[in-house]
Backbone as CSV, one residue per row, in Angstrom:
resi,resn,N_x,N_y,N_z,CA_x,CA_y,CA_z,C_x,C_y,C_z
1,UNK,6.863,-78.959,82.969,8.239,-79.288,82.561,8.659,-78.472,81.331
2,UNK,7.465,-78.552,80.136,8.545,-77.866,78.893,8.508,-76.021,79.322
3,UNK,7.352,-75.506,80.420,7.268,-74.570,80.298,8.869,-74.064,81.410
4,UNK,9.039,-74.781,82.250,10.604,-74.660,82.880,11.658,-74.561,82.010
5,UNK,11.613,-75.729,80.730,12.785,-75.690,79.870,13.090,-74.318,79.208
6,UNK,11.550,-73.873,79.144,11.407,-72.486,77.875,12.190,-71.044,78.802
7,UNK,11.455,-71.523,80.128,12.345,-70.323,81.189,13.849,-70.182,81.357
8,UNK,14.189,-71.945,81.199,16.022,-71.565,81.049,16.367,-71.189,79.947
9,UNK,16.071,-71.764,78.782,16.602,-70.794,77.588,16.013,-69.768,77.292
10,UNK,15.030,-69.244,77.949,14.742,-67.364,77.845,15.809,-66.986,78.523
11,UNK,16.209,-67.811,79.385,17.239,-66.812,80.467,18.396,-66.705,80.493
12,UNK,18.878,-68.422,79.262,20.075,-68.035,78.726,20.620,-67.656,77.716
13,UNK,19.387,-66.916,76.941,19.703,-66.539,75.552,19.633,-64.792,76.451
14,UNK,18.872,-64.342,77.254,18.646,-63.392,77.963,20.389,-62.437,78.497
15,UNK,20.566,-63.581,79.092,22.353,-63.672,79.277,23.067,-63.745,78.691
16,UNK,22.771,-63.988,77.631,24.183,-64.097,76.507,23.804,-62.631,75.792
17,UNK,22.954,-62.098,75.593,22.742,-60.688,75.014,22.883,-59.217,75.647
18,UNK,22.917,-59.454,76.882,23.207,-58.877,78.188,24.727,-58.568,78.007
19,UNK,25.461,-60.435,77.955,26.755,-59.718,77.893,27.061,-59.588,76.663
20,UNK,26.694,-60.099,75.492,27.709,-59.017,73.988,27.472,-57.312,73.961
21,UNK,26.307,-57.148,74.686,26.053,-55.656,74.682,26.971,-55.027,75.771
22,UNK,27.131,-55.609,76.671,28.008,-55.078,77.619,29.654,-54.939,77.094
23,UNK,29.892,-56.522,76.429,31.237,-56.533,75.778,31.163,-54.846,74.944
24,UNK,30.494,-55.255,73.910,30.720,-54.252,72.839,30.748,-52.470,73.385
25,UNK,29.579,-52.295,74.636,29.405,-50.751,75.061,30.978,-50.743,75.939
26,UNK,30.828,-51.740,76.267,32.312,-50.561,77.385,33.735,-50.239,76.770
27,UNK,34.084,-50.690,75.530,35.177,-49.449,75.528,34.325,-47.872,74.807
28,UNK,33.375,-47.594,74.433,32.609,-46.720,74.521,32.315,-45.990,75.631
29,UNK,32.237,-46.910,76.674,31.804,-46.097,78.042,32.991,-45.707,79.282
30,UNK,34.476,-46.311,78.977,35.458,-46.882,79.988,35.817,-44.940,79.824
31,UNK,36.258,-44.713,81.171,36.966,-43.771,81.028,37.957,-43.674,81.207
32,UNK,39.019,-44.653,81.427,40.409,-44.622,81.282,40.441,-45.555,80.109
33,UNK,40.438,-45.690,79.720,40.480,-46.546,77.684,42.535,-46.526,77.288
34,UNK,42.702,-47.043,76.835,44.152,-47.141,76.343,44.386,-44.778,75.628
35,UNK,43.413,-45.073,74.821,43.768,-43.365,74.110,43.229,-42.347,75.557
36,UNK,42.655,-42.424,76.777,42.502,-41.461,77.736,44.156,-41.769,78.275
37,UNK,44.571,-43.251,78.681,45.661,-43.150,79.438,46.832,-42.095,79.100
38,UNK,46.873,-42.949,77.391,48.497,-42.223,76.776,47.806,-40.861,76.653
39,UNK,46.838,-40.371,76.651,46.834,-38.501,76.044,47.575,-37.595,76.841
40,UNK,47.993,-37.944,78.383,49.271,-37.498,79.400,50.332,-37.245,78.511
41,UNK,50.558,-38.913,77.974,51.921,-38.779,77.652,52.665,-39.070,76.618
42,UNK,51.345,-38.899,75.560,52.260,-38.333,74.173,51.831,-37.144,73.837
43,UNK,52.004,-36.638,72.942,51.651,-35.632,71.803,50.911,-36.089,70.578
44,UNK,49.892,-35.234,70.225,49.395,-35.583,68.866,49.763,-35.490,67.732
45,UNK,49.917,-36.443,66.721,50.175,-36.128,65.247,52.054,-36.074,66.067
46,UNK,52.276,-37.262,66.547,53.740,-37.358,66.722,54.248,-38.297,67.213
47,UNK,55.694,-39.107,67.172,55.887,-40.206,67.727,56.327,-39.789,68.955
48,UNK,55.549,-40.875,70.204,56.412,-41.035,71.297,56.785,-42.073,71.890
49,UNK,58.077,-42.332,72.346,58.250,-43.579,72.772,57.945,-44.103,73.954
50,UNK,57.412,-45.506,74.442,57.002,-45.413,75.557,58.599,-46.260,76.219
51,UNK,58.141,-45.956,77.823,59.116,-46.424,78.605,59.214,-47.961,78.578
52,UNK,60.160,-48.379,78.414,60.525,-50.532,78.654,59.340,-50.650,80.361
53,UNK,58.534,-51.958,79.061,57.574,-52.606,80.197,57.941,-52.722,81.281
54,UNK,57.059,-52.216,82.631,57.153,-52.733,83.799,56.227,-52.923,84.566
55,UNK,56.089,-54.010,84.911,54.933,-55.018,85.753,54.263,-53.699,86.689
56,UNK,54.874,-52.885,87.294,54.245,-52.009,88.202,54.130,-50.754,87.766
57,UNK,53.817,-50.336,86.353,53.674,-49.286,85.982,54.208,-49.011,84.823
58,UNK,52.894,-49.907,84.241,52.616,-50.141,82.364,51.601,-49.335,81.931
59,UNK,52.219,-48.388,80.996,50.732,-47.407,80.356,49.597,-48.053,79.642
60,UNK,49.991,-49.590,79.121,49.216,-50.628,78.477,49.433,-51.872,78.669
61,UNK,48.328,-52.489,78.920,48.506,-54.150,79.741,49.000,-55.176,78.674
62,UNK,50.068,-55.847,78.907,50.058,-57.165,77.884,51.163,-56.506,77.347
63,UNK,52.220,-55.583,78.029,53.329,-55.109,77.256,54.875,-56.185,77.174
64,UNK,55.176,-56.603,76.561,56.139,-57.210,76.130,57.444,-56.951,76.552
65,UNK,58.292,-57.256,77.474,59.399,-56.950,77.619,60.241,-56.406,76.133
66,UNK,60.360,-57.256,75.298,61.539,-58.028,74.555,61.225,-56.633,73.397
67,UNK,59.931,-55.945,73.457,59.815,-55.058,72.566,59.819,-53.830,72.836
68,UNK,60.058,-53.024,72.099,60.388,-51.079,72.155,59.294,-50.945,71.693
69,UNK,58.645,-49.514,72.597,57.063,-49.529,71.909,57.312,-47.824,72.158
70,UNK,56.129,-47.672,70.934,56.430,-45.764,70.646,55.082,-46.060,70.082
71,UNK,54.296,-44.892,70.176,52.703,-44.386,69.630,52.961,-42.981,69.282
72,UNK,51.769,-43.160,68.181,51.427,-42.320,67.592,49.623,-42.310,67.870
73,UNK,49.429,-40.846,69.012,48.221,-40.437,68.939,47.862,-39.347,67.901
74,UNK,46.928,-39.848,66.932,46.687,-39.290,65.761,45.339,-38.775,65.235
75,UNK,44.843,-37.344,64.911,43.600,-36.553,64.829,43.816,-35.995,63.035
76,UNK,42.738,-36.725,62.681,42.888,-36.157,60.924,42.140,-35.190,60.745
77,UNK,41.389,-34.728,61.553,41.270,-33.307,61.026,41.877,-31.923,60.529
78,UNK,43.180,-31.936,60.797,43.742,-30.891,59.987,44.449,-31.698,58.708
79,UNK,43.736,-32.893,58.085,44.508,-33.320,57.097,44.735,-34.846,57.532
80,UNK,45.685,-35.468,56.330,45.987,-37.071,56.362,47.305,-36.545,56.740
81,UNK,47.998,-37.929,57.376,48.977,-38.273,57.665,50.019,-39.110,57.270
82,UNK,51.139,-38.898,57.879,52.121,-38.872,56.866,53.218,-39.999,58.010
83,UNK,53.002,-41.477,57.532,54.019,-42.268,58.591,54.781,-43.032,57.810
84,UNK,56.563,-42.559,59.135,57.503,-43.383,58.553,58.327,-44.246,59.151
85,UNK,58.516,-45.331,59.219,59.112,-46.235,60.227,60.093,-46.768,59.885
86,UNK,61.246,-46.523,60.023,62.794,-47.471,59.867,62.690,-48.753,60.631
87,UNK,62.834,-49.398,59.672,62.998,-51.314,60.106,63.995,-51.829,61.260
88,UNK,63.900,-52.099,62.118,65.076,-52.461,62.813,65.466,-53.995,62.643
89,UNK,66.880,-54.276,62.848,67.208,-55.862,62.935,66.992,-56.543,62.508
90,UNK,65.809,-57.004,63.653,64.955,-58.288,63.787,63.121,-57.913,63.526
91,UNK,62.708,-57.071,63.843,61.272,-57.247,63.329,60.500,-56.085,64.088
92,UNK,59.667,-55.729,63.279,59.184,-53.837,63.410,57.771,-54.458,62.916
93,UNK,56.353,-53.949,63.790,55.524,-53.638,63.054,54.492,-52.636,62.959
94,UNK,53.530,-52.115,62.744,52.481,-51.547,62.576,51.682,-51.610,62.936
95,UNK,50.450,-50.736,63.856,49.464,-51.314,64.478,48.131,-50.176,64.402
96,UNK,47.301,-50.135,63.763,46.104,-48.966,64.056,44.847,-49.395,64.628
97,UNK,44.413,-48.542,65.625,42.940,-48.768,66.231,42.656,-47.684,65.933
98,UNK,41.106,-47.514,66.457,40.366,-46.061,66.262,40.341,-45.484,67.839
99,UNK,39.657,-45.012,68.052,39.004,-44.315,68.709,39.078,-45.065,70.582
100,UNK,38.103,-45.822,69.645,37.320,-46.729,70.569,38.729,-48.234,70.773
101,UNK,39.314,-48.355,69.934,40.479,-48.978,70.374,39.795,-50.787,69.693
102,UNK,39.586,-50.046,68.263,38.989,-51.484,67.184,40.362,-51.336,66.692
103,UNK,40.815,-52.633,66.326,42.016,-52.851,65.771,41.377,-53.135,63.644
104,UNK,41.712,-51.919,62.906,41.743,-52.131,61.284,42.622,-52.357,60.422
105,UNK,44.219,-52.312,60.811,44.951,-52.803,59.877,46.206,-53.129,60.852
106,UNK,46.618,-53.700,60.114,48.535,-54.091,60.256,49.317,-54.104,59.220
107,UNK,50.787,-53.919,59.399,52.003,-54.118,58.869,53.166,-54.429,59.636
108,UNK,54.110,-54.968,58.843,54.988,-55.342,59.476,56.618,-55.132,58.723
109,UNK,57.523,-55.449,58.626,58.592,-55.228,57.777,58.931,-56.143,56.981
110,UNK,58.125,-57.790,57.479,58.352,-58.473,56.383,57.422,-58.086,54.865
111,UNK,55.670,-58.115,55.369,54.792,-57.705,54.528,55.373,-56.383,53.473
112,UNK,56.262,-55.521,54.375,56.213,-53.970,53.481,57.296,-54.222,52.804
113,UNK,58.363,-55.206,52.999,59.277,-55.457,51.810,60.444,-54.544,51.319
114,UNK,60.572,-53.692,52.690,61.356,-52.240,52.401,62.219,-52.328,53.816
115,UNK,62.999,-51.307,53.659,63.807,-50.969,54.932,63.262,-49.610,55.760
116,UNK,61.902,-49.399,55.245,61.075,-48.118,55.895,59.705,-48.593,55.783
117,UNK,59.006,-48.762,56.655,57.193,-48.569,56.269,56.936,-47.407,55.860
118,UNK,56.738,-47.240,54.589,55.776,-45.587,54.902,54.680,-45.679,54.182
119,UNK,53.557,-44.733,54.778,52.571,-44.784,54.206,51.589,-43.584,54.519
120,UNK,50.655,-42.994,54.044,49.380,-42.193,54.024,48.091,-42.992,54.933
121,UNK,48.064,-42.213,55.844,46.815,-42.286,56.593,46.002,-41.271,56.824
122,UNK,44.089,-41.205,56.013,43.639,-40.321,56.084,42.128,-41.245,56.274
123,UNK,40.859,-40.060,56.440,39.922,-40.400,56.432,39.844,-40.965,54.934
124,UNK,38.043,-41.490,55.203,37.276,-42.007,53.750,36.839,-40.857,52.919
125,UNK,36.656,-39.819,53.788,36.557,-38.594,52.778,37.418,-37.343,52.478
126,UNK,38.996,-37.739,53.142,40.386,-36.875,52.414,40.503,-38.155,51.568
127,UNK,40.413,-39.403,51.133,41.362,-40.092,50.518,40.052,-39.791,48.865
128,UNK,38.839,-39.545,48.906,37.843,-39.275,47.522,38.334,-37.900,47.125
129,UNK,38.865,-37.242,47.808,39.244,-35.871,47.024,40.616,-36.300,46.715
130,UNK,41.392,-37.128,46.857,42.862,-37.041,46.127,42.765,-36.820,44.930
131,UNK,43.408,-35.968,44.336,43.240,-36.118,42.595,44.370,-37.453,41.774
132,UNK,42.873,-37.857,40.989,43.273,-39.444,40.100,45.194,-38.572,39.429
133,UNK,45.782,-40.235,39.677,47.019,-39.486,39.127,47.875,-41.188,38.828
134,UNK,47.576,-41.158,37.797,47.501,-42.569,36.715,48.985,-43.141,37.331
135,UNK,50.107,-42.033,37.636,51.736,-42.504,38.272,51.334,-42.888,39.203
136,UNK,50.833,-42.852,40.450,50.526,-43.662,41.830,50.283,-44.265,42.273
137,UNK,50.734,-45.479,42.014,50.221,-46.805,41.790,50.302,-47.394,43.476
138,UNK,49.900,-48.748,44.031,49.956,-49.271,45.436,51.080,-49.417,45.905
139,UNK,51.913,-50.348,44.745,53.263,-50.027,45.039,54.108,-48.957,45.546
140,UNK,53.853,-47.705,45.000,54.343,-46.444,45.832,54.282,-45.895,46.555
141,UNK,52.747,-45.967,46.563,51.707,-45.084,47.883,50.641,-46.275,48.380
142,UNK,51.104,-46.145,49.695,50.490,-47.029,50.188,49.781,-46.017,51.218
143,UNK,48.412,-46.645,50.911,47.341,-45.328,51.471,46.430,-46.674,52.242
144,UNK,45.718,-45.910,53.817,45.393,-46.511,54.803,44.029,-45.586,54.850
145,UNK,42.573,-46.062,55.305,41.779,-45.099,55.055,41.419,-45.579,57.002
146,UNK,41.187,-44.327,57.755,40.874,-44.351,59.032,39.548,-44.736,59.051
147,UNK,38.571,-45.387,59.951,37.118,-45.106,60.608,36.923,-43.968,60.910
148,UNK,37.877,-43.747,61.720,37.239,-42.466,62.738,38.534,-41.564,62.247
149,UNK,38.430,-40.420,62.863,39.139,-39.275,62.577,40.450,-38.858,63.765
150,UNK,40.292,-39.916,64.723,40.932,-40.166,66.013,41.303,-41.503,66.612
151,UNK,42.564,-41.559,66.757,42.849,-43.194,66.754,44.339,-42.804,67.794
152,UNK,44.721,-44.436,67.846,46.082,-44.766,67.718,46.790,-45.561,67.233
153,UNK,48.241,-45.362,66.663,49.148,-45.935,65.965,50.053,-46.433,66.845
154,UNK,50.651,-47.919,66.562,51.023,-48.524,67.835,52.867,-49.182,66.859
155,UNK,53.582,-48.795,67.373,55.020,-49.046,67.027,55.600,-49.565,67.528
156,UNK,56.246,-51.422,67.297,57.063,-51.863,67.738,58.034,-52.429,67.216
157,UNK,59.207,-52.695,67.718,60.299,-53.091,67.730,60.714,-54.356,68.623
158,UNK,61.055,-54.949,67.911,62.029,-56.335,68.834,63.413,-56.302,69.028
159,UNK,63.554,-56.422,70.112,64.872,-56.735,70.390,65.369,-58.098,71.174
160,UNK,65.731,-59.311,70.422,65.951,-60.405,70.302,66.706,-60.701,72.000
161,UNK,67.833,-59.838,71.849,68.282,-59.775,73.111,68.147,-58.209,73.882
162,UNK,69.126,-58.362,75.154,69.113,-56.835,75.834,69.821,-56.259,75.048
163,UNK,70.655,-56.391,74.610,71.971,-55.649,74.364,71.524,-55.009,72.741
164,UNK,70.081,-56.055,72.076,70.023,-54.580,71.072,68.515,-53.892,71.395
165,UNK,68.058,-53.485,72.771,67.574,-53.159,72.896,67.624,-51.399,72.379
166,UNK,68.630,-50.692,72.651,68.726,-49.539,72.250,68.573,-49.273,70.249
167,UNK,69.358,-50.270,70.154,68.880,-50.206,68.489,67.472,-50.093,68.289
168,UNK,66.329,-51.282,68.965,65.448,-51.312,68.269,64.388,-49.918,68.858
169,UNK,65.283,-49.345,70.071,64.593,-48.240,70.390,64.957,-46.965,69.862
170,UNK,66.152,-47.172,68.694,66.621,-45.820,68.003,65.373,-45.828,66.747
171,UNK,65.747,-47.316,66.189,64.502,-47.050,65.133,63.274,-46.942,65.373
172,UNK,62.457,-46.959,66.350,61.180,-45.970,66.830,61.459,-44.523,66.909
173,UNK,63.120,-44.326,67.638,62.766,-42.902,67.835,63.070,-41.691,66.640
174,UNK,63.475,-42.479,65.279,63.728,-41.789,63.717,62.160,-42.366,63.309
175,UNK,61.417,-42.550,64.012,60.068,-42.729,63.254,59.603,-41.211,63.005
176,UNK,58.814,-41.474,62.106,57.875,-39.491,62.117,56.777,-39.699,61.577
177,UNK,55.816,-39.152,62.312,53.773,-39.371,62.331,53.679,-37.436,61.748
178,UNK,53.149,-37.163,60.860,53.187,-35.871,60.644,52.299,-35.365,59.615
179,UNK,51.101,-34.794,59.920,50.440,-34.184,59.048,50.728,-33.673,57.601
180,UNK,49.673,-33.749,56.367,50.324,-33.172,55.494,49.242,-31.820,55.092
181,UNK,49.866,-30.899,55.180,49.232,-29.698,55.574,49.267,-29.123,53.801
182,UNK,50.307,-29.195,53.320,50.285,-28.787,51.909,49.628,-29.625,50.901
183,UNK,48.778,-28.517,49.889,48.135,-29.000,49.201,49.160,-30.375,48.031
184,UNK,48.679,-31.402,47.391,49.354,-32.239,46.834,49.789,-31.741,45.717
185,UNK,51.251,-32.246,45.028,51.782,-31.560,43.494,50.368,-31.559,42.319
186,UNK,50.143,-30.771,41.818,49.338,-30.832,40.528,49.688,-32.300,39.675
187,UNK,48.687,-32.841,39.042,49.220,-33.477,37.647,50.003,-33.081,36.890
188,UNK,51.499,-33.784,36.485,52.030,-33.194,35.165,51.095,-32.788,33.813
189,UNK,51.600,-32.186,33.092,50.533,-31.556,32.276,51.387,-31.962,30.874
190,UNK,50.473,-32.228,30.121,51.065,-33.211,28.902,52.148,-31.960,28.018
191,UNK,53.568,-32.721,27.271,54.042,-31.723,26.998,54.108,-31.249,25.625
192,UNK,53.885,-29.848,25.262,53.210,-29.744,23.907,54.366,-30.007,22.657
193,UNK,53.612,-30.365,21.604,54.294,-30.933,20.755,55.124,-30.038,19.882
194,UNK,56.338,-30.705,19.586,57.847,-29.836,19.039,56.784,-28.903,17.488
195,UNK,57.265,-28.137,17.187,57.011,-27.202,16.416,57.452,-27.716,15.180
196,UNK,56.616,-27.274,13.831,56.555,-27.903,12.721,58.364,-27.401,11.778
197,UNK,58.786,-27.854,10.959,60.141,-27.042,10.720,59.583,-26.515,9.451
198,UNK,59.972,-25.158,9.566,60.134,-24.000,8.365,60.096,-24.840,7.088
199,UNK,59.072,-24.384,6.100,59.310,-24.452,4.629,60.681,-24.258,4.249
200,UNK,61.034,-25.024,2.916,62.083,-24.450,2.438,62.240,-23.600,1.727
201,UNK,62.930,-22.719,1.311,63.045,-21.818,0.808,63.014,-21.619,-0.874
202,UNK,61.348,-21.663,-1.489,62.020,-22.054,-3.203,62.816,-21.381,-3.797
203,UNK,63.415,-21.870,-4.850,64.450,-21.674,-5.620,64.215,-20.789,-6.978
204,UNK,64.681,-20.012,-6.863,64.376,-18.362,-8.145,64.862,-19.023,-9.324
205,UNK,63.992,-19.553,-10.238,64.736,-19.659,-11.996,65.027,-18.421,-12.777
């Protein structure tokens, strides 16, 4: 008897490890993955908008009518990136996975507190070479550090009803995903101090 009991829980601890390994390997192993589908049909290091959900021919499952959706497939190797999103209406947010399609951050338009998201997205090792620059505080620059060097950026828009559907699909399409290829401004350089004023001139007795 206990040696039966010991065989079912070998076999269901056996099974349960079976499948987290399976969970975890297959978007590693899938070859149509969300980033194989869209690589057709966007461009890299750019926004594209996708077409209004349809049940028979959705580039991504679980798509939302009610929302405007635009991606950004994005490769940091020639550099960090540079994203900007105009708020629409009713509600805009932010979405990054890697690679493998791990979800690491969000935003949204309430969180960003602005009428634009923008922000810097680079690796862990473009964001250690930025040079320290005491003005740049979180408030200004809002900097996103990638996993991987290859991901996607996921853009949506709500549109409450049909009729502002085109709005919330204008503000995806003034979005811009765009490398920053130029080196960053130097530090201001401290400014040297005003010059001493001339002796006066003594006086001849």
């Amino acid at each position: 008897m206990i040696r039966l009991l010991f065989t079912i829980i070998a076999g269901v601890l056996l099974g349960g490890v079976v499948h987290l390994v399976s969970v975890l390997a297959l978007p590693r192993i899938a070859t149509q993955d969300a980033y194989s589908r869209l690589t057709p049909m966007t461009k890299l290091n750019a926004v594209t908008p996708l077409a209004l959900a349809d049940p028979n021919n959705a580039p991504m499952p679980f798509m939302d009518p009610a929302f405007a959706l635009a991606i950004c497939r994005y490769d940091l190797s020639g550099g960090p990136l540079k994203l900007t999103v105009p708020v629409s209406q009713a509600y805009t947010s932010v979405s990054f996975y890697t690679r493998n399609e791990v979800a690491y951050y969000a935003i949204n338009d309430r969180s960003a507190g602005r009428k634009v998201i923008e922000l810097d997205l680079m690796t862990e090792a473009q964001h250690s070479e930025l040079p320290e620059d005491e003005e740049i505080t979180a408030a200004d620059r809002l900097i996103i550090d990638s996993p991987t060097a290859t991901g996607l950026i996921v853009l949506k828009a709500l549109a409450p009803e049909p009729g502002l559907m085109p709005q919330a699909q204008g503000s995806l399409a003034a979005s811009r995903c765009t490398v920053q290829t130029e080196a960053p401004p130097p530090p201001k350089q401290p400014e040297p101090p005003p010059p001493l004023p001339a002796p006066a001139p003594r006086s001849k007795r």
